[in-house]
SEBAZA-917882 format. One record per residue (C-alpha): x, y, z; residue in one letter. Coordinates in Angstrom, 2 decimals, padded with zeros to 5 digits. Layout:
residues N
> X; Y; Z; A
...
This chain:
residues 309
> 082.53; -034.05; 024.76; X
> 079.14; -032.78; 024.81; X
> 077.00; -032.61; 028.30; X
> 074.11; -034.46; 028.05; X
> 072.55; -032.13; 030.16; X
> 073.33; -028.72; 029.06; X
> 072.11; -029.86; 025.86; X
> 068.52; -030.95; 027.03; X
> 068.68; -028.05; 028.79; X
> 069.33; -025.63; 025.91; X
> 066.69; -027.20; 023.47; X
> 064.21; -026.64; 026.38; X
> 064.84; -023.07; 026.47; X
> 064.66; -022.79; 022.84; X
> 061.72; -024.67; 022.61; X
> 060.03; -022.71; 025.47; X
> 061.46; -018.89; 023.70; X
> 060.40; -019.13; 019.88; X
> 057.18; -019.78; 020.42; X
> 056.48; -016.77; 022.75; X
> 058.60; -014.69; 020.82; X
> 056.67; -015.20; 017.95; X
> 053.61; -014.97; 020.22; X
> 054.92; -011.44; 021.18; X
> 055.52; -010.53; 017.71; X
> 052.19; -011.03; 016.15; X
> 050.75; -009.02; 019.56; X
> 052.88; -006.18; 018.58; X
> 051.66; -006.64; 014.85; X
> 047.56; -007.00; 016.14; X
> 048.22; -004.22; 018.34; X
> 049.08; -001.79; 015.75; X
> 046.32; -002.87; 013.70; X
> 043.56; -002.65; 016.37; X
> 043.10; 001.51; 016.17; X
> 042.83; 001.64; 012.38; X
> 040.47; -001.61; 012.14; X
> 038.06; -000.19; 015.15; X
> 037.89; 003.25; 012.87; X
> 037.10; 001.46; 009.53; X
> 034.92; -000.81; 011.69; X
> 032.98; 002.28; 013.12; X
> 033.20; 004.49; 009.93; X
> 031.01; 001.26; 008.00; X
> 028.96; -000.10; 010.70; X
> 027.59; 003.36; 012.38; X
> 025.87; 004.77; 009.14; X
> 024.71; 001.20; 008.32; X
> 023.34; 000.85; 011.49; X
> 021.66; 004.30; 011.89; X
> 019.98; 003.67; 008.78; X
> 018.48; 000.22; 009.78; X
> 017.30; 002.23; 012.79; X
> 015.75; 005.10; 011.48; X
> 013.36; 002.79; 009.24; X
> 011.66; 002.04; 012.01; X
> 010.90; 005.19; 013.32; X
> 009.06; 007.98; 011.92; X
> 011.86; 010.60; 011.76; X
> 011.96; 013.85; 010.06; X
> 014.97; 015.95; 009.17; X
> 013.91; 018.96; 010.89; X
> 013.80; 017.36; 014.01; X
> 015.50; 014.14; 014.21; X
> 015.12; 014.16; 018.09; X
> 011.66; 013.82; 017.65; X
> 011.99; 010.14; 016.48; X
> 008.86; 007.55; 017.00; X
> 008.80; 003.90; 016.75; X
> 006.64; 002.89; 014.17; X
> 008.30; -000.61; 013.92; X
> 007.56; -002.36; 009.97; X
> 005.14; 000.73; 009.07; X
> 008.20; 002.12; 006.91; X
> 008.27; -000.74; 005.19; X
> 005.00; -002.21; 004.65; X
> 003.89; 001.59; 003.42; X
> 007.10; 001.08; 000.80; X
> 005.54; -002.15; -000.58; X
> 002.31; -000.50; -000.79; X
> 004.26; 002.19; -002.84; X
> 003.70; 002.83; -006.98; X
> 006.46; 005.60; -006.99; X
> 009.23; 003.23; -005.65; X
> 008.37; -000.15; -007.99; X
> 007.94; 002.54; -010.91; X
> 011.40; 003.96; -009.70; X
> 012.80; 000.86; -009.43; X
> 011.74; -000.62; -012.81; X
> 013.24; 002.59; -014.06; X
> 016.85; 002.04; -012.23; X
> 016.93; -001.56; -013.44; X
> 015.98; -000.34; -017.00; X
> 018.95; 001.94; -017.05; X
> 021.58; -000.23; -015.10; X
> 020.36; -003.03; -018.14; X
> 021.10; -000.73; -021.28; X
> 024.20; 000.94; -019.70; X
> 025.60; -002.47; -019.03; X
> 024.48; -003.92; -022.27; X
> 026.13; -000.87; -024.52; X
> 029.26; -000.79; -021.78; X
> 030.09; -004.76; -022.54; X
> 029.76; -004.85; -026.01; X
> 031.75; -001.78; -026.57; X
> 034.42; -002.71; -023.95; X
> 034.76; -006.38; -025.34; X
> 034.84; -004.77; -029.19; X
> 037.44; -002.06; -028.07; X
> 039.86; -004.47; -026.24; X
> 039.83; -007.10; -029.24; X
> 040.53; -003.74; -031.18; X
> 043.46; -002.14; -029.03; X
> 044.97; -005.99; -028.34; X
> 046.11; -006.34; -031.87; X
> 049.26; -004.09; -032.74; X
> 049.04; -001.24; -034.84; X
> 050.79; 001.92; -034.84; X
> 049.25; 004.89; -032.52; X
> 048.19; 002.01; -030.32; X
> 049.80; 003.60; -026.91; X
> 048.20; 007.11; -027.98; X
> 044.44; 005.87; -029.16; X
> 044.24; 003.78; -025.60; X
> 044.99; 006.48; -023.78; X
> 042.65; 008.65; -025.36; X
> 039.81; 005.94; -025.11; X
> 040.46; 006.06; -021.09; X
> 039.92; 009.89; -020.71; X
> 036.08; 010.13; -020.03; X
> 036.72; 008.49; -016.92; X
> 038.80; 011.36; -015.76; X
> 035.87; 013.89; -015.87; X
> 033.38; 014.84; -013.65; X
> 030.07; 013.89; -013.45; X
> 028.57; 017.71; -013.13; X
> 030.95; 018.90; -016.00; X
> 029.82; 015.46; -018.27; X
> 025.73; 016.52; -017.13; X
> 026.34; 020.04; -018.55; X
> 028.30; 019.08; -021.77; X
> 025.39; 016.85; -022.97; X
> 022.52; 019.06; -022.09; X
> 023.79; 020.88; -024.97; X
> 024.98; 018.03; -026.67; X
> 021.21; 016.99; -026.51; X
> 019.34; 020.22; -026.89; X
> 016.73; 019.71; -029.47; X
> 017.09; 022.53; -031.09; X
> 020.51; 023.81; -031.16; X
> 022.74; 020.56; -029.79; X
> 025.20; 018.76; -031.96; X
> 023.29; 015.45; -031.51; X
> 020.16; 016.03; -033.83; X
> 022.91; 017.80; -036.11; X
> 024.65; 014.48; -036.63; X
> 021.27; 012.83; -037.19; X
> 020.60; 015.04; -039.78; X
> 023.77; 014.73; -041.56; X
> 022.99; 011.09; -042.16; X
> 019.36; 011.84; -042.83; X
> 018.07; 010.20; -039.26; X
> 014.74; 012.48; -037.88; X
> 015.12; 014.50; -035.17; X
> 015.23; 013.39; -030.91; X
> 013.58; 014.57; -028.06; X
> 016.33; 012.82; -026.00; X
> 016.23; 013.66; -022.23; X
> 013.20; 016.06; -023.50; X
> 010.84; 012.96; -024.16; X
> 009.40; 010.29; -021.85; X
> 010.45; 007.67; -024.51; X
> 014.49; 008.33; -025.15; X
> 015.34; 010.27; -021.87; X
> 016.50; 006.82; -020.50; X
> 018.13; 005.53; -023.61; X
> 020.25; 008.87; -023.78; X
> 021.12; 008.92; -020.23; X
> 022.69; 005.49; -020.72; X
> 024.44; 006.72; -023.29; X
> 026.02; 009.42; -021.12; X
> 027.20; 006.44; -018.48; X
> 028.19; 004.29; -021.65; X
> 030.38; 006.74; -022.79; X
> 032.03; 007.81; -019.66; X
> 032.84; 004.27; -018.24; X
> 033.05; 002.05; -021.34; X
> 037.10; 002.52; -020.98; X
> 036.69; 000.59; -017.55; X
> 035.18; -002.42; -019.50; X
> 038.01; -002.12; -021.83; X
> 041.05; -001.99; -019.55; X
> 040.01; -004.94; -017.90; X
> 039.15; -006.82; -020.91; X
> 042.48; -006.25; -022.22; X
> 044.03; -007.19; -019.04; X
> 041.97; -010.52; -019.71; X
> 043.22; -010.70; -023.09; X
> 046.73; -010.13; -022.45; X
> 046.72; -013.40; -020.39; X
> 045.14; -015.76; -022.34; X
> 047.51; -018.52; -023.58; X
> 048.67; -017.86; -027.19; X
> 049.24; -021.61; -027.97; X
> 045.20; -022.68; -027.73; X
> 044.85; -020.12; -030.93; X
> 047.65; -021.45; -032.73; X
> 046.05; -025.05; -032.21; X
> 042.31; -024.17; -033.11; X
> 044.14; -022.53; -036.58; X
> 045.79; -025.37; -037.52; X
> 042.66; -027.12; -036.77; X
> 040.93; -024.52; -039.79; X
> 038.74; -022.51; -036.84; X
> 037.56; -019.49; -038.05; X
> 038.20; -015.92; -036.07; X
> 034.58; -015.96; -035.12; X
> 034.62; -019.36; -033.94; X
> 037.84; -019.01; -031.60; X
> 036.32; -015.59; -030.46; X
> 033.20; -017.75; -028.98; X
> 034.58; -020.91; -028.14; X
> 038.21; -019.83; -026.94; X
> 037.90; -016.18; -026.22; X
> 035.00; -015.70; -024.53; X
> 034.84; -018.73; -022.19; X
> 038.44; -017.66; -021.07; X
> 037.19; -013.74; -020.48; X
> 034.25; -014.35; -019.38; X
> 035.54; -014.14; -015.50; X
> 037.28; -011.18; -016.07; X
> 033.99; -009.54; -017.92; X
> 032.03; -010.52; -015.19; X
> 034.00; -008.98; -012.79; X
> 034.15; -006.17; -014.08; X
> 029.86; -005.95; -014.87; X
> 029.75; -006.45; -010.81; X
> 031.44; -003.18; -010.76; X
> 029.65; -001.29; -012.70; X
> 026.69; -002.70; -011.94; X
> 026.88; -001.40; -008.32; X
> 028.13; 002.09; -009.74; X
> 025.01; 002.03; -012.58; X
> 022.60; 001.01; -009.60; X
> 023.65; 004.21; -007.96; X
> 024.37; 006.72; -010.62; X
> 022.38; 010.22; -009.60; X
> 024.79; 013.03; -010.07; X
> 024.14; 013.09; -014.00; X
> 020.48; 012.35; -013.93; X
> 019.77; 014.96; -011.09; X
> 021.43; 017.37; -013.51; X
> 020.34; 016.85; -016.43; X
> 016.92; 016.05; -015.52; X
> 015.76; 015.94; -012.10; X
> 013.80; 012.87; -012.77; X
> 012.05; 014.35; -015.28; X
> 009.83; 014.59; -018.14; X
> 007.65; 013.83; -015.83; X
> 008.92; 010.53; -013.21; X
> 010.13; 009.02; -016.24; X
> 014.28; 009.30; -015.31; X
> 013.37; 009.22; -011.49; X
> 015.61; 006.58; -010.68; X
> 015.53; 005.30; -006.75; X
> 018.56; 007.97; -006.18; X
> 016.30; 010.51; -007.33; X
> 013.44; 008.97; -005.24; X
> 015.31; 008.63; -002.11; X
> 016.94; 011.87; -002.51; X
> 013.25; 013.61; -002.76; X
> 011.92; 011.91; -000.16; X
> 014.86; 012.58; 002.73; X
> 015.71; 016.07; 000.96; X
> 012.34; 017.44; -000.52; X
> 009.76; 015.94; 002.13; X
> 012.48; 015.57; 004.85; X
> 011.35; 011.76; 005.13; X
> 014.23; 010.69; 006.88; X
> 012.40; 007.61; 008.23; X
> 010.74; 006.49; 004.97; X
> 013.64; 007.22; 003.21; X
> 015.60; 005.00; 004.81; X
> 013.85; 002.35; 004.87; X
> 013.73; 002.58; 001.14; X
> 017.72; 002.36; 001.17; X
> 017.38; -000.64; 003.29; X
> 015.36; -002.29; 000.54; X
> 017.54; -001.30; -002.21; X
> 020.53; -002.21; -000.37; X
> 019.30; -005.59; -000.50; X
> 018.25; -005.71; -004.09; X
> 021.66; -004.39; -004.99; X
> 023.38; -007.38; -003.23; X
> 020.99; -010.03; -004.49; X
> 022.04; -008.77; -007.95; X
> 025.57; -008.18; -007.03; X
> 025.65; -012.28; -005.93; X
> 023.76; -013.43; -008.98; X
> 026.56; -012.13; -011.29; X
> 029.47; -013.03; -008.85; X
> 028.11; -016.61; -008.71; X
> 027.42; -016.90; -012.38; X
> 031.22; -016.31; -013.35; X
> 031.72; -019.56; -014.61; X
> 029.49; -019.83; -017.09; X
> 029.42; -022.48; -019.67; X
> 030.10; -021.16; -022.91; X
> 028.95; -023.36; -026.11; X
């Protein structure tokens, strides 16, 4: 027979062991943890912080020691600023049209390489491979691309008897062709995750809207769309945030130039903190446009669900 005892006694212990055992064993977990969190922790909040606290001082690069307190003067000096709301309006107006040509083309190119056809495999993997180059080799491939005078561009206008283009040589199309560059280069990410989208949308609300007599263009709108949408938006957020901050293929094609017609913020803030060793100034402009990039950022993240009609 049992003992009343030695049983009581035995689910005590148990009941007094597995908890601290597990206790123990999420320490050990939390304590391996701790040294790479506290790095990561560091490696984000130190230049975020440094930055917040050079914009209010008056900092140069030459001599950093040398640092004054200045409190809001950064700032209210940046509202007060022409160059940065001109440079702004000209970031937006890029990150707009790259966006706009990026989505299109992504959504058209995923309906395209979601239906089978032979090649398929071969003709998506070629559509991916401008995302495998860099940005310095892309600048230098479409400076002569664009050249007015000898570049393959104008040639192809002129085969289908379209005038001439300035392109990054005029005030009017340098922005258009630079967001043709981006378009180019990162419409496969659009695509790959629209066709992720695509390959998980449920096959039996088609076959009901075509026995219902909807038309392809009406399931695209009402069926295809509202189900993507998510994914689409998703994927704008990240290009948005990589559009917002493209200056590698500006600053090399252009500089900013004709003129401060391609001088994006990137540009700006690189001038400023580079050229006129600004450190201060400069980073009180990155402050600003840290902001603006989250506000847009959480307009699009926040407008996911959106109801289609």
């Amino acid at each position: 027979m049992r003992n009343p005892a030695l049983v009581r006694t035995f689910k005590k212990n148990v009941n007094v062991r597995a908890p601290s055992e597990a206790r123990k064993e999420r320490l050990y977990k939390y304590t391996f943890m701790v040294p790479a969190v506290l790095f990561l922790t560091l490696l984000l909040i130190f230049p975020v912080a440094y930055t917040v606290w050079q914009s209010f001082h008056d900092t140069k690069l030459t001599n950093i020691s040398a640092a004054q307190f200045i409190g809001l003067d950064n700032y209210i000096k940046l509202f007060k600023d022409m160059s940065f709301w001109y440079s702004l309006r000209v970031t937006l107006y890029f990150t707009a049209l790259a966006l706009l040509f990026q989505t299109v083309l992504g959504i058209g190119l995923a309906l395209l390489y979601n239906a089978k056809f032979f090649g398929r495999g071969i003709l998506r993997t070629l559509a991916i491979m401008p995302m495998a180059a860099t940005p310095v080799s892309i600048a230098l491939i479409f400076v002569m691309i664009y050249n007015p005078d000898l570049g393959v561009a104008n040639y192809l206008l002129e085969q289908f008897g379209l005038p001439k283009s300035l392109w990054t040589y005029s005030e009017s199309t340098v922005i258009p062709a630079l967001a043709l560059i981006d378009t180019w280069q990162w419409t496969p990410l659009l695509m790959i995750i629209a066709l992720a989208g695509l390959a998980s949308l449920p096959s039996d609300v088609y076959e009901s809207a075509k026995i219902d007599g909807a038309s392809a263009w009406k399931r695209f709108v009402h069926i295809t769309m509202p189900l993507l949408w998510p994914f689409i938006a998703s994927a704008i957020v990240f290009r948005l945030n990589d559009a917002l901050k493209t200056f590698d293929v500006i600053y090399v094609m252009t500089q900013g130039g004709p003129g401060l017609s391609s001088t994006t913020l990137n540009i700006l803030l690189y001038n400023q903190a580079f050229t006129y060793y600004n450190t201060g100034y400069a980073s009180a402009q990155i402050v600003i446009f840290f902001f603006i990039v989250m506000a847009i950022a959480w307009f699009f993240i926040r407008n996911r669900k959106v109801e289609w009609k």
